[in-house]
Predicted model as a PDB file, atoms N, CA, C, CB and O in Angstrom, pLDDT in the B-factor column:
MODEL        1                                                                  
ATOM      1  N   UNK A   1      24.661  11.578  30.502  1.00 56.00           N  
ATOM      2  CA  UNK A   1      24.092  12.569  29.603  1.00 56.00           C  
ATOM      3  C   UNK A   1      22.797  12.073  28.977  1.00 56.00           C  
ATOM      4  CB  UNK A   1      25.090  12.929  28.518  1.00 56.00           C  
ATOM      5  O   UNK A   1      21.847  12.839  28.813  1.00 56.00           O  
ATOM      6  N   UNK A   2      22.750  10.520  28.554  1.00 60.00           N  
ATOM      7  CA  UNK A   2      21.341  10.416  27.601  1.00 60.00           C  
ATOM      8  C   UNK A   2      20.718  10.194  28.574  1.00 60.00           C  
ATOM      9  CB  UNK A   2      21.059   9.330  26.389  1.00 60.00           C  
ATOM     10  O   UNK A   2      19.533  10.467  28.379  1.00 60.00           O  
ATOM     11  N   UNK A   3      20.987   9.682  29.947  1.00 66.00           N  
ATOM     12  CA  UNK A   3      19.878   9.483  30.685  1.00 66.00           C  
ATOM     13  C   UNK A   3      18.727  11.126  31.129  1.00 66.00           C  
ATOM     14  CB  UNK A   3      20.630   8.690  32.060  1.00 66.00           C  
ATOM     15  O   UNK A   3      17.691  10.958  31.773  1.00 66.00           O  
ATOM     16  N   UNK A   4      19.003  12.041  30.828  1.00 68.00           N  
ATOM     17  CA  UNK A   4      18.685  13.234  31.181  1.00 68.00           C  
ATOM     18  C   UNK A   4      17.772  13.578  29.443  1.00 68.00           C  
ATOM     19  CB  UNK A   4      20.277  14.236  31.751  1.00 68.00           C  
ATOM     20  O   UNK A   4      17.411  14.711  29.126  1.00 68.00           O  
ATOM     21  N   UNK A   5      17.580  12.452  28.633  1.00 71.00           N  
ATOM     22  CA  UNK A   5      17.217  12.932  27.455  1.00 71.00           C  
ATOM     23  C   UNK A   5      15.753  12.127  27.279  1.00 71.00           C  
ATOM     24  CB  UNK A   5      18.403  12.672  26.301  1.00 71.00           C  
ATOM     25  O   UNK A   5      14.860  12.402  26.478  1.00 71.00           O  
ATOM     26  N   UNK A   6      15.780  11.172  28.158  1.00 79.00           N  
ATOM     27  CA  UNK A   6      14.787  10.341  28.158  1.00 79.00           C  
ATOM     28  C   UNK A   6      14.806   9.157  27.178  1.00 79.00           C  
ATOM     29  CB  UNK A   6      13.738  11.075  27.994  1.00 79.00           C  
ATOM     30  O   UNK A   6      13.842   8.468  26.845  1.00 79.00           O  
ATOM     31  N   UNK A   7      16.006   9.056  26.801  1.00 82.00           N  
ATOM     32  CA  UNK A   7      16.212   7.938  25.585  1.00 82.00           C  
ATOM     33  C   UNK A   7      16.699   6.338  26.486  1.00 82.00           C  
ATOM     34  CB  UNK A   7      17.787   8.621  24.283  1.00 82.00           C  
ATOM     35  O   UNK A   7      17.193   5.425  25.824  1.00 82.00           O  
ATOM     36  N   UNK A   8      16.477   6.179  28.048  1.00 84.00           N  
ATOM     37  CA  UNK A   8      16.758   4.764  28.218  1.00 84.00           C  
ATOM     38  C   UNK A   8      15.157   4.513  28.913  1.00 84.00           C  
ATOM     39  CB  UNK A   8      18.333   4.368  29.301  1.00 84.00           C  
ATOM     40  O   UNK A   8      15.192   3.747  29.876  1.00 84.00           O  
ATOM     41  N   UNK A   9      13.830   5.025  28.577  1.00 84.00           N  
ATOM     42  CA  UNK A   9      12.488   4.776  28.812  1.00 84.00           C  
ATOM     43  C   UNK A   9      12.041   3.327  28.638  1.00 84.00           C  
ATOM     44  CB  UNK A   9      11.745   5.617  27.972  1.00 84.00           C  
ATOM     45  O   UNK A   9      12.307   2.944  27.498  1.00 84.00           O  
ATOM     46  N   UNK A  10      11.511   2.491  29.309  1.00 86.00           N  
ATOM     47  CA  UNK A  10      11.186   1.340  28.868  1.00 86.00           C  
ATOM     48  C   UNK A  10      10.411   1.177  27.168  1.00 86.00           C  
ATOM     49  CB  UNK A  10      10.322   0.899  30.026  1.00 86.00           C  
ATOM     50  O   UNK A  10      10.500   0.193  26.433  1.00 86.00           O  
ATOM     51  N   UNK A  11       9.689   2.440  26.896  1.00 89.00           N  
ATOM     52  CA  UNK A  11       9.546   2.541  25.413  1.00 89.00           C  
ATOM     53  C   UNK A  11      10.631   1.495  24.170  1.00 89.00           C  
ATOM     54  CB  UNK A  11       9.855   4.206  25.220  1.00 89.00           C  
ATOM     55  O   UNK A  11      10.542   0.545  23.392  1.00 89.00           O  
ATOM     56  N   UNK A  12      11.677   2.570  24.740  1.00 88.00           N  
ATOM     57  CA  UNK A  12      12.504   2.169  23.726  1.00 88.00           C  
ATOM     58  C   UNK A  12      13.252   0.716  23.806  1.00 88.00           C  
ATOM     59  CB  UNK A  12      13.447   3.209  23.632  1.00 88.00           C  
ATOM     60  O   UNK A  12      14.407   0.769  23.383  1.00 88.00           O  
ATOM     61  N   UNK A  13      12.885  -0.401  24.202  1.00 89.00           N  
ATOM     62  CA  UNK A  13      13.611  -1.326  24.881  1.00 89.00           C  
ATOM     63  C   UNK A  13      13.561  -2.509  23.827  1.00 89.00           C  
ATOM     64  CB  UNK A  13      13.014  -1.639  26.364  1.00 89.00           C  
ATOM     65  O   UNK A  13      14.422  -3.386  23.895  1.00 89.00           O  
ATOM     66  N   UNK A  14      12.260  -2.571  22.544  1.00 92.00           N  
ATOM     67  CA  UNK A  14      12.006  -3.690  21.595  1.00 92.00           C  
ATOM     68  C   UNK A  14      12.975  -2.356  20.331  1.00 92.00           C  
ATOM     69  CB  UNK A  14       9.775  -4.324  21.304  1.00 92.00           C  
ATOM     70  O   UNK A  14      12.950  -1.127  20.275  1.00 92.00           O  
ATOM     71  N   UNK A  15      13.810  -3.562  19.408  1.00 93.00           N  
ATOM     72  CA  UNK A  15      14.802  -2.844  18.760  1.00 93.00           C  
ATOM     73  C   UNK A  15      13.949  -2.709  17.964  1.00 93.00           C  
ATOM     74  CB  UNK A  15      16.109  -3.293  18.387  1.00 93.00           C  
ATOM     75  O   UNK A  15      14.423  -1.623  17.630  1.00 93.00           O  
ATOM     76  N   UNK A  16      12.595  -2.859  16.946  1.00 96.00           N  
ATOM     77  CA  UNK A  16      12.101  -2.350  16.236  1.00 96.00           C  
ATOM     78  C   UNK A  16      11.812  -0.081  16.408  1.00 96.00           C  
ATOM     79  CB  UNK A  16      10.989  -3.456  16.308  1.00 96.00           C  
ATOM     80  O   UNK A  16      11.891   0.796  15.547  1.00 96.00           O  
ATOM     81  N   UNK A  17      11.464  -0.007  18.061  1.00 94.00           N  
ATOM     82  CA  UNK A  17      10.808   0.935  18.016  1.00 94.00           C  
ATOM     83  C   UNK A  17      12.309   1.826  17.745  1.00 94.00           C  
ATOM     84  CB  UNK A  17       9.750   1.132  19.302  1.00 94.00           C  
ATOM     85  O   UNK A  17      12.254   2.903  17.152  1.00 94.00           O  
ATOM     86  N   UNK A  18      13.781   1.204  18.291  1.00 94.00           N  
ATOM     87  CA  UNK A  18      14.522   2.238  18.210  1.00 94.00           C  
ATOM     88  C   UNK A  18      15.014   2.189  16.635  1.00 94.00           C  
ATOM     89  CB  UNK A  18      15.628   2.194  19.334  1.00 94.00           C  
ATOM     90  O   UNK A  18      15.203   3.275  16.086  1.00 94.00           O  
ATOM     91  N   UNK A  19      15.139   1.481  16.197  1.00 96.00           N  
ATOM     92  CA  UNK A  19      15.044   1.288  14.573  1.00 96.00           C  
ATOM     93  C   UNK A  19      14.390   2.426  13.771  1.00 96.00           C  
ATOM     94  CB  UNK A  19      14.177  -0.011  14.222  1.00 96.00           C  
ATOM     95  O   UNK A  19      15.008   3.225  13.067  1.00 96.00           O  
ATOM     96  N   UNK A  20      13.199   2.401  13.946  1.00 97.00           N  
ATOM     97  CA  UNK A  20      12.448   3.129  13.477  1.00 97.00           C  
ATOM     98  C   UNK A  20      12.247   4.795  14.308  1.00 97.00           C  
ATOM     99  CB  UNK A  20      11.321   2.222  13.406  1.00 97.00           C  
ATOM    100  O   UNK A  20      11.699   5.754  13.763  1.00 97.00           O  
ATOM    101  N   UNK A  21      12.801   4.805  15.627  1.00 96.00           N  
ATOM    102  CA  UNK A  21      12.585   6.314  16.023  1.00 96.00           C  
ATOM    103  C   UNK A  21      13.974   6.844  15.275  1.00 96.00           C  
ATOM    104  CB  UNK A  21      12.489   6.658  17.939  1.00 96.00           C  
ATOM    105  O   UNK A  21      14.007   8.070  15.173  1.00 96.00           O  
ATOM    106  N   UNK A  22      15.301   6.032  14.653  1.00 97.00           N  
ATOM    107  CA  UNK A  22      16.730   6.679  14.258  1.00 97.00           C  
ATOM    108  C   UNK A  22      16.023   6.911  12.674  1.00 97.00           C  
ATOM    109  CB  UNK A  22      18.468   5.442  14.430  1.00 97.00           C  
ATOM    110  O   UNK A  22      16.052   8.014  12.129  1.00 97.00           O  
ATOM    111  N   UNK A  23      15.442   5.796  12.090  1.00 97.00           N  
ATOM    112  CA  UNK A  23      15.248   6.122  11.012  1.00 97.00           C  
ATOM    113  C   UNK A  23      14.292   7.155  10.650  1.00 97.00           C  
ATOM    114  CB  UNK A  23      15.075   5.190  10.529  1.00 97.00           C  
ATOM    115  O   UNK A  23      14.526   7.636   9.541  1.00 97.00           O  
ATOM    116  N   UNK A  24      12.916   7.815  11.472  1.00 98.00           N  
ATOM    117  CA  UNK A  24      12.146   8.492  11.072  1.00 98.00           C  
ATOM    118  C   UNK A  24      12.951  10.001  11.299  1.00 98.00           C  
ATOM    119  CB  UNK A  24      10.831   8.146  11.716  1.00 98.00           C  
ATOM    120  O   UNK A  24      12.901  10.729  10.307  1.00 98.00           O  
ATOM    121  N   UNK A  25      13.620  10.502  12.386  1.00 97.00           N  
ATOM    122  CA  UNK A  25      14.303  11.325  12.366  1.00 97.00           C  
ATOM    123  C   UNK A  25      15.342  11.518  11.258  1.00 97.00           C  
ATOM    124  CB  UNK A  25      14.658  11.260  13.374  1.00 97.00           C  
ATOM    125  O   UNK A  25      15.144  12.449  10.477  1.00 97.00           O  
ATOM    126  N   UNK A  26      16.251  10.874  11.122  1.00 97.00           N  
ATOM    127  CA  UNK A  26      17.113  10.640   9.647  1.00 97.00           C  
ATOM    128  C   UNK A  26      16.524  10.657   8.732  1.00 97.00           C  
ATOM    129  CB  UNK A  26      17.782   9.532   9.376  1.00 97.00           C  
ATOM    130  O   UNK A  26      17.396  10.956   7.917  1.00 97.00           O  
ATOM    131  N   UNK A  27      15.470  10.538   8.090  1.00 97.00           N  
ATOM    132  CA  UNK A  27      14.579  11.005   7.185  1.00 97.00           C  
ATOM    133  C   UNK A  27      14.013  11.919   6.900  1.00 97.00           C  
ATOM    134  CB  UNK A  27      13.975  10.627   7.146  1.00 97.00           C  
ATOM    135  O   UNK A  27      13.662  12.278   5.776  1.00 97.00           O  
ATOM    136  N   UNK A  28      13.770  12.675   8.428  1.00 98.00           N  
ATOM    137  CA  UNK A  28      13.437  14.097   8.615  1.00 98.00           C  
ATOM    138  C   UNK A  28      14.312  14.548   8.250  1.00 98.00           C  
ATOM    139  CB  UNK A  28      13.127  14.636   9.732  1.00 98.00           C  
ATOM    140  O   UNK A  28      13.901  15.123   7.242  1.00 98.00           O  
ATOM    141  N   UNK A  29      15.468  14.765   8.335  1.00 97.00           N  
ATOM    142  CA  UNK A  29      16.678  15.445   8.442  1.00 97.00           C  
ATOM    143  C   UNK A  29      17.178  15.502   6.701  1.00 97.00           C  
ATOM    144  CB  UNK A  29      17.787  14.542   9.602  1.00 97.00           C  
ATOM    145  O   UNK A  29      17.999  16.228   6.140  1.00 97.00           O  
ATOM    146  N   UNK A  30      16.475  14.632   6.284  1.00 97.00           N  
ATOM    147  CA  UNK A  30      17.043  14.564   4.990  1.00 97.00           C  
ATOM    148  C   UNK A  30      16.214  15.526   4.004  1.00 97.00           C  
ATOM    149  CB  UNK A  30      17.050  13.054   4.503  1.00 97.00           C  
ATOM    150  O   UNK A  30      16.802  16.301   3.249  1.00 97.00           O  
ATOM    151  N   UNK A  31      14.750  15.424   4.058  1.00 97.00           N  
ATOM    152  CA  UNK A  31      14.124  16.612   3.905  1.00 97.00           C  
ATOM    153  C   UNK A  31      14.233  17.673   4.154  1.00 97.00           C  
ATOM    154  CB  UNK A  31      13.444  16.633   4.145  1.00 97.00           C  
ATOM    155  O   UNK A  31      13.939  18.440   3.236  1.00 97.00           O  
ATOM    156  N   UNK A  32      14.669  18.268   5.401  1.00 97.00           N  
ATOM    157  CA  UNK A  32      15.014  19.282   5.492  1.00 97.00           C  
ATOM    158  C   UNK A  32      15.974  19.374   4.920  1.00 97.00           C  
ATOM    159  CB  UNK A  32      15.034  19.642   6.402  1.00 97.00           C  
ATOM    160  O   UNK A  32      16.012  20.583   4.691  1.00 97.00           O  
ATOM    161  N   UNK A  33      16.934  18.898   4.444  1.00 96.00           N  
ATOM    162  CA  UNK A  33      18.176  18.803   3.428  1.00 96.00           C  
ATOM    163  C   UNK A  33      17.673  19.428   2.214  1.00 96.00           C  
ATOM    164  CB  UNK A  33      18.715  17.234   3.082  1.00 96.00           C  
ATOM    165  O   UNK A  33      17.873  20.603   1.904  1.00 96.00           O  
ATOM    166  N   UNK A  34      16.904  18.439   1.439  1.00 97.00           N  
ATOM    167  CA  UNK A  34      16.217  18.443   0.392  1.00 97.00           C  
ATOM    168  C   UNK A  34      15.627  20.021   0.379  1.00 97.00           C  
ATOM    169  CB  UNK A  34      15.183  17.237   0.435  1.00 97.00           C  
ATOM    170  O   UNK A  34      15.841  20.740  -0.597  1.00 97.00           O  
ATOM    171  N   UNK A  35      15.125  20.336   1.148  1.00 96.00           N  
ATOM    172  CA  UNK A  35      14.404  21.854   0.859  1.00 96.00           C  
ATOM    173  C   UNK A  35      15.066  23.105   1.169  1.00 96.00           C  
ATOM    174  CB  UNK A  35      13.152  22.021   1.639  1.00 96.00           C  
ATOM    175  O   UNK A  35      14.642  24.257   1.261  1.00 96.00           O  
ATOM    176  N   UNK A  36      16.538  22.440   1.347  1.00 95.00           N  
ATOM    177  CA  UNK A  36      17.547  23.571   1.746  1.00 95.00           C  
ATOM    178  C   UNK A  36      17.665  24.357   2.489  1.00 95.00           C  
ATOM    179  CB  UNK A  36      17.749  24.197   1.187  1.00 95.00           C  
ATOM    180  O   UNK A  36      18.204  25.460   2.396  1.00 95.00           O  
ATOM    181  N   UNK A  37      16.746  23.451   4.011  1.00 95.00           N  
ATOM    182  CA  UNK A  37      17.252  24.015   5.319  1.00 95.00           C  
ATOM    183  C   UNK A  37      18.517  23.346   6.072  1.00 95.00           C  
ATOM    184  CB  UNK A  37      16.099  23.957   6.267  1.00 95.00           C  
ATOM    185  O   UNK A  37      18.342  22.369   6.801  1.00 95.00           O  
ATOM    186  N   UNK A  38      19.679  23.858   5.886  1.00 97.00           N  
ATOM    187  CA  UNK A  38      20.589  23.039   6.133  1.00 97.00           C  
ATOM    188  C   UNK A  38      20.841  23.008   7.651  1.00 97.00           C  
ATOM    189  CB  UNK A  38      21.690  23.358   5.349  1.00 97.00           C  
ATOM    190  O   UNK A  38      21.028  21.986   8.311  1.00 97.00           O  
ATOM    191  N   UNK A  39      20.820  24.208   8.089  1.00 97.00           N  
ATOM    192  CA  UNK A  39      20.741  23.934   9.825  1.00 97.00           C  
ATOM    193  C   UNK A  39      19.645  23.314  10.464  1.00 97.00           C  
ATOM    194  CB  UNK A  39      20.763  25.193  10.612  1.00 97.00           C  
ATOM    195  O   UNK A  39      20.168  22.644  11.355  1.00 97.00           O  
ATOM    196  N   UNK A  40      18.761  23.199  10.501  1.00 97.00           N  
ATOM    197  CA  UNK A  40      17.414  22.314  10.384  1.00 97.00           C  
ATOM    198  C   UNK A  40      18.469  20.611  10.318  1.00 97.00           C  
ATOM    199  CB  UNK A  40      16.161  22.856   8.471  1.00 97.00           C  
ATOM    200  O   UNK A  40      18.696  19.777  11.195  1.00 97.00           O  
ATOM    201  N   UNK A  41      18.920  20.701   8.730  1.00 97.00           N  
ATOM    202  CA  UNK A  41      18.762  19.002   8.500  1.00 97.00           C  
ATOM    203  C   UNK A  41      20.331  18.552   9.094  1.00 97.00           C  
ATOM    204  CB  UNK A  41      18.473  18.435   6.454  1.00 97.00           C  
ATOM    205  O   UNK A  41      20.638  17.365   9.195  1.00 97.00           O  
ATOM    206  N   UNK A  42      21.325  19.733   9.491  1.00 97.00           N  
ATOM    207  CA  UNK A  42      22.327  19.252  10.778  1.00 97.00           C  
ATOM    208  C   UNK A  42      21.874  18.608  12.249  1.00 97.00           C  
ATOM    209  CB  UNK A  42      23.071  20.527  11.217  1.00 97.00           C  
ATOM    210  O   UNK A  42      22.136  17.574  12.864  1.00 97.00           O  
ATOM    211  N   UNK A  43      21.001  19.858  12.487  1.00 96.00           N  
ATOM    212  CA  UNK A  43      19.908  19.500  13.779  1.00 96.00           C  
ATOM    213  C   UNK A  43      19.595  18.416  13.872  1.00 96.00           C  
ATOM    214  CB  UNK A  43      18.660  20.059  13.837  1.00 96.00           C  
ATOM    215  O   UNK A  43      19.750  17.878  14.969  1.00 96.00           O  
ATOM    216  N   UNK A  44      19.025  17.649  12.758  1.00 97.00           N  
ATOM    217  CA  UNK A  44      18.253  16.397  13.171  1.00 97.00           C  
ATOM    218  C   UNK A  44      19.134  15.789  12.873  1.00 97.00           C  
ATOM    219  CB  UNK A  44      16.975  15.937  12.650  1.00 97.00           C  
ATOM    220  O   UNK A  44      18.731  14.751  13.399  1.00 97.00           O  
ATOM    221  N   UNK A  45      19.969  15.540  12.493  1.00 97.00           N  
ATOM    222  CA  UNK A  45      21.300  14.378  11.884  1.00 97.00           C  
ATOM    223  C   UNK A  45      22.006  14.196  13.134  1.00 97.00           C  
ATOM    224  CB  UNK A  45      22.586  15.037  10.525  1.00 97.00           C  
ATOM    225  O   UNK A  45      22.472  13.145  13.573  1.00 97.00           O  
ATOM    226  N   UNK A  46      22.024  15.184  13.579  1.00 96.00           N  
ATOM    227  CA  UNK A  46      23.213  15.174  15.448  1.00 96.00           C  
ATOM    228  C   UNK A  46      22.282  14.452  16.278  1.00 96.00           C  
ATOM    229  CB  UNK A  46      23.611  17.148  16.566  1.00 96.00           C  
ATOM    230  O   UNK A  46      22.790  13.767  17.167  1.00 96.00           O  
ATOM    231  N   UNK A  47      20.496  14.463  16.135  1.00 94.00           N  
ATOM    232  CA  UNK A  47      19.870  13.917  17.029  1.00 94.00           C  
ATOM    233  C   UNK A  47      19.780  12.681  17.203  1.00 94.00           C  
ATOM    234  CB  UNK A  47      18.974  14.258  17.021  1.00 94.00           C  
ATOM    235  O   UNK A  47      19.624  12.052  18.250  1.00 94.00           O  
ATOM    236  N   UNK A  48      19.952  12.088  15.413  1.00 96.00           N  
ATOM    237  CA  UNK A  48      19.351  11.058  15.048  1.00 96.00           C  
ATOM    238  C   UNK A  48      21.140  10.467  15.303  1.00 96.00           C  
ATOM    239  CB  UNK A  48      18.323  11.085  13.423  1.00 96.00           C  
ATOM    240  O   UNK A  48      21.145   9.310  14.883  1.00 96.00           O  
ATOM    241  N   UNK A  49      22.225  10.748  15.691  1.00 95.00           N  
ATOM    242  CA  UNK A  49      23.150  10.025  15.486  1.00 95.00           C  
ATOM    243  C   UNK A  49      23.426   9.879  16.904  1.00 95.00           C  
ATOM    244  CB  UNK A  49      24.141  10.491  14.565  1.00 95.00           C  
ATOM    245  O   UNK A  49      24.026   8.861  17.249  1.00 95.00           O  
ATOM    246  N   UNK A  50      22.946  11.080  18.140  1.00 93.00           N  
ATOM    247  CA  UNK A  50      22.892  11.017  19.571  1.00 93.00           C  
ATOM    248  C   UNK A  50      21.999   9.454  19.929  1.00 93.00           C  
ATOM    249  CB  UNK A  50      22.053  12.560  20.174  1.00 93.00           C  
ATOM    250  O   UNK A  50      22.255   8.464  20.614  1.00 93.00           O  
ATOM    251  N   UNK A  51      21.046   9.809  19.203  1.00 93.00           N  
ATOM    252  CA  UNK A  51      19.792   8.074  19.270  1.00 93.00           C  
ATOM    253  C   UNK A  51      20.488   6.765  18.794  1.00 93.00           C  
ATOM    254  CB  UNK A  51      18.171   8.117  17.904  1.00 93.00           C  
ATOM    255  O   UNK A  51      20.282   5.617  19.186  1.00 93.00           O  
ATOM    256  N   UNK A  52      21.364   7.217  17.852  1.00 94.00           N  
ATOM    257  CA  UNK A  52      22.578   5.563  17.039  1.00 94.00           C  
ATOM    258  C   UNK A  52      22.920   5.400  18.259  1.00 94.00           C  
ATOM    259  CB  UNK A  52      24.335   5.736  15.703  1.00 94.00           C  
ATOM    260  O   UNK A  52      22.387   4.460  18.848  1.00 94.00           O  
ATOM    261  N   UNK A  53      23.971   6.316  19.053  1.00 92.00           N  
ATOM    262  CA  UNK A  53      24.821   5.935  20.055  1.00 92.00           C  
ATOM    263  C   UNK A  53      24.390   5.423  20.851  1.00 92.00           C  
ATOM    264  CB  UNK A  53      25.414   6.642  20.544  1.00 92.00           C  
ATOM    265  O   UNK A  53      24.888   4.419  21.359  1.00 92.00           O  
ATOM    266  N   UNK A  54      22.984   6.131  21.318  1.00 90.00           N  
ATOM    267  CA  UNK A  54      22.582   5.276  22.804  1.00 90.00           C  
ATOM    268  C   UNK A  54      21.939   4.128  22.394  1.00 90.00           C  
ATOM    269  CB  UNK A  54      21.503   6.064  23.922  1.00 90.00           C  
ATOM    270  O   UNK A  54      22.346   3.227  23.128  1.00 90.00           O  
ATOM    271  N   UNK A  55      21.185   3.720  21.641  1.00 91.00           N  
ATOM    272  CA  UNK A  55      20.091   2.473  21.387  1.00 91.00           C  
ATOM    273  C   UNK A  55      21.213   1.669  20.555  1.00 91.00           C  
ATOM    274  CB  UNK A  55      18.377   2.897  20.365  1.00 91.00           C  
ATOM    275  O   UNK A  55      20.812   0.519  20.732  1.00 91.00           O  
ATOM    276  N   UNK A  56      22.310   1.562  19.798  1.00 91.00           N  
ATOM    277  CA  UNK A  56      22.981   0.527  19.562  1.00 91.00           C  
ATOM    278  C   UNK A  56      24.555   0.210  20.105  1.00 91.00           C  
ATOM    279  CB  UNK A  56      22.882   0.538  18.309  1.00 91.00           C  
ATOM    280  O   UNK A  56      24.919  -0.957  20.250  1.00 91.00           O  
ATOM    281  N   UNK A  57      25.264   1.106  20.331  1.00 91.00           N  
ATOM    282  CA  UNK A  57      26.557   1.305  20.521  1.00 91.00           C  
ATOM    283  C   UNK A  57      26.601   0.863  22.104  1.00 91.00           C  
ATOM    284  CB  UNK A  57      27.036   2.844  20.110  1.00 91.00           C  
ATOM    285  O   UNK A  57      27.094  -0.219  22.422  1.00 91.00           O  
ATOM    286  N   UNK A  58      25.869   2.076  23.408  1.00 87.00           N  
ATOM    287  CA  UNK A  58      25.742   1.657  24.615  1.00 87.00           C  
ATOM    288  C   UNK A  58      24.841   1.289  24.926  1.00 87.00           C  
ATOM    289  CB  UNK A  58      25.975   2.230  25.325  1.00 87.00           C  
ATOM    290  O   UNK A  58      24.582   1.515  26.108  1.00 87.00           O  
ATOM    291  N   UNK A  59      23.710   0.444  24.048  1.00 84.00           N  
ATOM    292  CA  UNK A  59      22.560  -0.413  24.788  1.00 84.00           C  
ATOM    293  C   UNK A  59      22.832  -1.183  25.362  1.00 84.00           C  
ATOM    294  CB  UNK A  59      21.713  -0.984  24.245  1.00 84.00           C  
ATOM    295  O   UNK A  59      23.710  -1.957  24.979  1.00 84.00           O  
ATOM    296  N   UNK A  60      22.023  -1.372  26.889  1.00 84.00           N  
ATOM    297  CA  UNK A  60      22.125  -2.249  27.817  1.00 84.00           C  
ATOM    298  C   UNK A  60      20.797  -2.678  28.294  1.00 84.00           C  
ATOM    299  CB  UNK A  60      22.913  -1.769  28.790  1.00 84.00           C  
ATOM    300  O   UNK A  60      20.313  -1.738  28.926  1.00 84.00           O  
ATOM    301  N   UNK A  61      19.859  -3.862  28.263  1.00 81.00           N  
ATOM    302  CA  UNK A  61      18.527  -4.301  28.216  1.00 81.00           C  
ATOM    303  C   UNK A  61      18.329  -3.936  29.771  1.00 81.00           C  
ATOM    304  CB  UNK A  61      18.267  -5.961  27.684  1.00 81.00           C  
ATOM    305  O   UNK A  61      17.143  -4.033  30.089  1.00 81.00           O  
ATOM    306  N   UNK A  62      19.165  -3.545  30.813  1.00 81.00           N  
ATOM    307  CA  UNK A  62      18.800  -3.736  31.943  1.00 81.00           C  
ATOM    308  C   UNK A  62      18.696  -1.884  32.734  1.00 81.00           C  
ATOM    309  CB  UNK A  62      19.957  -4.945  32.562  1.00 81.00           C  
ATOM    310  O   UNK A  62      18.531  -1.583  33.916  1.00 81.00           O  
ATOM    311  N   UNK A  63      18.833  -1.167  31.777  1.00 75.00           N  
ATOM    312  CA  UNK A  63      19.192   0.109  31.601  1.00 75.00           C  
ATOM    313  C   UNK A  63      17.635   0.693  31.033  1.00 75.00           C  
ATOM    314  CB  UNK A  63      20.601   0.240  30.528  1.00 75.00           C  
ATOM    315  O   UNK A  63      17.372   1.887  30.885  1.00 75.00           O  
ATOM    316  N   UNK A  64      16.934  -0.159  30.830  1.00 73.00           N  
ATOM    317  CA  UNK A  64      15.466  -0.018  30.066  1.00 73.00           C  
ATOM    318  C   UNK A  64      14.727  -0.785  30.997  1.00 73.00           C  
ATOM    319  CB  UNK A  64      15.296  -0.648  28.411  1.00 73.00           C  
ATOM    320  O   UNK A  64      14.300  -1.877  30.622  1.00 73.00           O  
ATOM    321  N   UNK A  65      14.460  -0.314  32.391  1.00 67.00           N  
ATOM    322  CA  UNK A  65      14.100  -1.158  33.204  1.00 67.00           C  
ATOM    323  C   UNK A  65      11.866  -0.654  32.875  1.00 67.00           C  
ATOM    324  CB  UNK A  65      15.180  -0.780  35.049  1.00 67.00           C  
ATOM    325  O   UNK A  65      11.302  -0.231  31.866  1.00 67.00           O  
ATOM    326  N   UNK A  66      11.359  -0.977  34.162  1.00 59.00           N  
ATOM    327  CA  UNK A  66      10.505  -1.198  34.215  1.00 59.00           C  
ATOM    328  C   UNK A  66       9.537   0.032  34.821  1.00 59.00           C  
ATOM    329  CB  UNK A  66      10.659  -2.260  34.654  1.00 59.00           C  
ATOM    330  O   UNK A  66       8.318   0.160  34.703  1.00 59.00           O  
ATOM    331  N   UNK A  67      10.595   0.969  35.575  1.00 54.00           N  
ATOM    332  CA  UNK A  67      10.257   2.146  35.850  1.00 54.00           C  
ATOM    333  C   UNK A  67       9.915   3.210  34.975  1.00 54.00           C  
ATOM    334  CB  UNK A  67      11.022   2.467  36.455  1.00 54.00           C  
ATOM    335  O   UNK A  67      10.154   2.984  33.789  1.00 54.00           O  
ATOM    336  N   UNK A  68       9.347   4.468  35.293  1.00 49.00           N  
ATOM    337  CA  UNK A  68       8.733   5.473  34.520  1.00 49.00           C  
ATOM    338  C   UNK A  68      10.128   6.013  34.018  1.00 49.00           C  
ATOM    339  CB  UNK A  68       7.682   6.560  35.363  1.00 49.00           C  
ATOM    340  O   UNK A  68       9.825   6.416  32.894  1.00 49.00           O  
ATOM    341  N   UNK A  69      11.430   6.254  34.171  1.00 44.00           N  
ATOM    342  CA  UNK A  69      12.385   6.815  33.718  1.00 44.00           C  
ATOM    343  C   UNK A  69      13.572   6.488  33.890  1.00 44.00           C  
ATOM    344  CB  UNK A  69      12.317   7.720  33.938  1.00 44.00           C  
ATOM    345  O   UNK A  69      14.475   7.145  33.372  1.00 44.00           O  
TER     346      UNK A  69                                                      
ENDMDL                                                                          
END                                                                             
């Protein structure tokens, strides 16, 4: 399934960038909270917790190869 999302890109392979792509989304999500779009700040909370799963739970360094996808 995440491979079809583009989330095992060699991009994402130094844990800073996935760090920071869970946290900038989760932040989004919280704003939209904040301004009382609540389906909006579900939206990004499911995205940003789809991104937890793959970049810490089933990360695999060899799964982030060297190819375009």
């Amino acid at each position: 399934m995440f491979d079809k999302l583009g989330l095992r890109h060699r991009f994402f392979r130094p844990l800073y960038r996935r760090v920071l792509t869970v946290a900038v989304i989760t932040g989004w999500g919280g704003v939209e909270l904040w301004l009382g779009n609540v389906g909006w700040a579900v939206g990004f909370f499911v995205i940003a917790a789809l991104c937890a799963v793959e970049f810490f739970v089933l990360f695999d360094p060899q799964n982030y190869g060297d190819e375009d996808g």
